[in-house]
N, C-alpha and C positions, 0 to 999 in steps of 0.2 A: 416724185419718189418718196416713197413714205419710209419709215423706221424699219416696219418688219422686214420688209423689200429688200434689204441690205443683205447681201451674202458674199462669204471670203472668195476672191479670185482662184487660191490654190486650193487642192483637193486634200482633206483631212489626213494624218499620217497617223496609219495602224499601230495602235503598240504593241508591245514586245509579249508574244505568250509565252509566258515564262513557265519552267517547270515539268516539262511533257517529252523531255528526252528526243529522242532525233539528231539531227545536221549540230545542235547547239552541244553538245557532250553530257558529263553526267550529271553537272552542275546545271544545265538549261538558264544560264543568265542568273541566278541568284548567288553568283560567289561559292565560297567556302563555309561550311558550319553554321551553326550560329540559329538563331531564335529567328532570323528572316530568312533563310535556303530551305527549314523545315517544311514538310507540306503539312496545311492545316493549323500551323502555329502565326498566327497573324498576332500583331502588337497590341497589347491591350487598350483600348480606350479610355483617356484621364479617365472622363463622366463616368463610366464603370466603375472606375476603381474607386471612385469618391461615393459612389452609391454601395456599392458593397462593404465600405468603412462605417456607412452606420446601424446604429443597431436594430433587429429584427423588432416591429412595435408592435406586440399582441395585444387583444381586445379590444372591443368598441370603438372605431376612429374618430367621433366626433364629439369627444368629452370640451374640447374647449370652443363648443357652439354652445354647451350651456352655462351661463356664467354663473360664476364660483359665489355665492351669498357673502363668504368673509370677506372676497375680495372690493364688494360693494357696500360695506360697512367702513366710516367714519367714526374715527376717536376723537371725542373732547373731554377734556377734563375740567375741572370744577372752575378752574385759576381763569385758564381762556374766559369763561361765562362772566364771572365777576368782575375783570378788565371792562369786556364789552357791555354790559347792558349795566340800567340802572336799576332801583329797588324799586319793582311790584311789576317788572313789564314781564308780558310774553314772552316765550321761547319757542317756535314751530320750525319747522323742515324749512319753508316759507322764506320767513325772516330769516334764518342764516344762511340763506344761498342771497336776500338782497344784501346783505351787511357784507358778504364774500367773504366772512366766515371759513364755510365750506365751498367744494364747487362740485359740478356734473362729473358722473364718473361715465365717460363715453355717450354723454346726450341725457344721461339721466340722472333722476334729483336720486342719490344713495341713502343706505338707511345710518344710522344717528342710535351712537351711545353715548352716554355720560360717563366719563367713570370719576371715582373721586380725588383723584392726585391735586391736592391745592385746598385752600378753605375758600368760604364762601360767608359772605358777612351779611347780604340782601336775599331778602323775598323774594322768588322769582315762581313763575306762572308755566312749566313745561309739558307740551303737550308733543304727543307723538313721537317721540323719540325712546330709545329702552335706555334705563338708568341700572348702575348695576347699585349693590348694595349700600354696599360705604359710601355710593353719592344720593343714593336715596335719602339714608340718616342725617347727612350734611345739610340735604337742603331744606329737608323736616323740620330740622335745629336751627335753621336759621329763619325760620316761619314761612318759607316756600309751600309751593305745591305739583302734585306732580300727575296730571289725568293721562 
């Protein structure tokens, strides 16, 4: 005998059709009143109501399949650099993900600014990252270079 094979000795028990007047009275099995005796008033479903609670979201639906540029932008500042490295070395994308530095922003190497918050007393060699102003000048001043 297998699994499917299996069936109940007794014969299934019809339910109750409720609501269609007849031998049952006026009420046909649903009681008195109420939001359950109504015809066509059935109880609302959580899930519904949890879906109808948020809000309606117009335009384009897959704005976050493109990823956001600011979002994949890293800040360093001047102070961080002159802790880590010494005077006349490189700077690339590279070497600050081996130093961990910085890290992957969801599998990818992110883009690299400098800004200037902190002084800088060394030379230093940065390539490929965007510098804004006042870290440009600083590291100018300090006999840096910045390709």
């Amino acid at each position: 005998m297998q699994l499917h094979e299996l069936r109940p000795k007794h014969k299934l028990k019809k339910g109750k059709r409720v609501g269609r007047g007849g031998k049952r009275g006026t009420y046909s099995g649903r009681g008195m009143k109420g939001q359950k005796a109504h015809a066509g008033r059935k109880l609302e479903p959580i899930i519904r109501r949890l879906i109808k609670r948020y809000p309606k979201l117009r335009g384009y639906k897959f704005k976050s399949r493109i990823p956001n540029p600011k979002s994949q932008l890293v800040v360093l500042n001047l102070e961080t650099l002159d802790k880590k490295f010494k005077a006349g070395e490189k700077i690339t994308l590279e070497i600050l993900l081996e130093k961990e530095i910085i890290g992957r922003i969801k599998g990818r190497k992110p883009k690299v600014k400098i800004l200037g918050k902190g002084e800088i007393a060394k030379p230093l060699i940065i390539e490929g990252c965007q510098v804004s102003n006042k870290a440009r000048e600083k590291i100018e001043k300090a006999g840096g270079q910045i390709k």
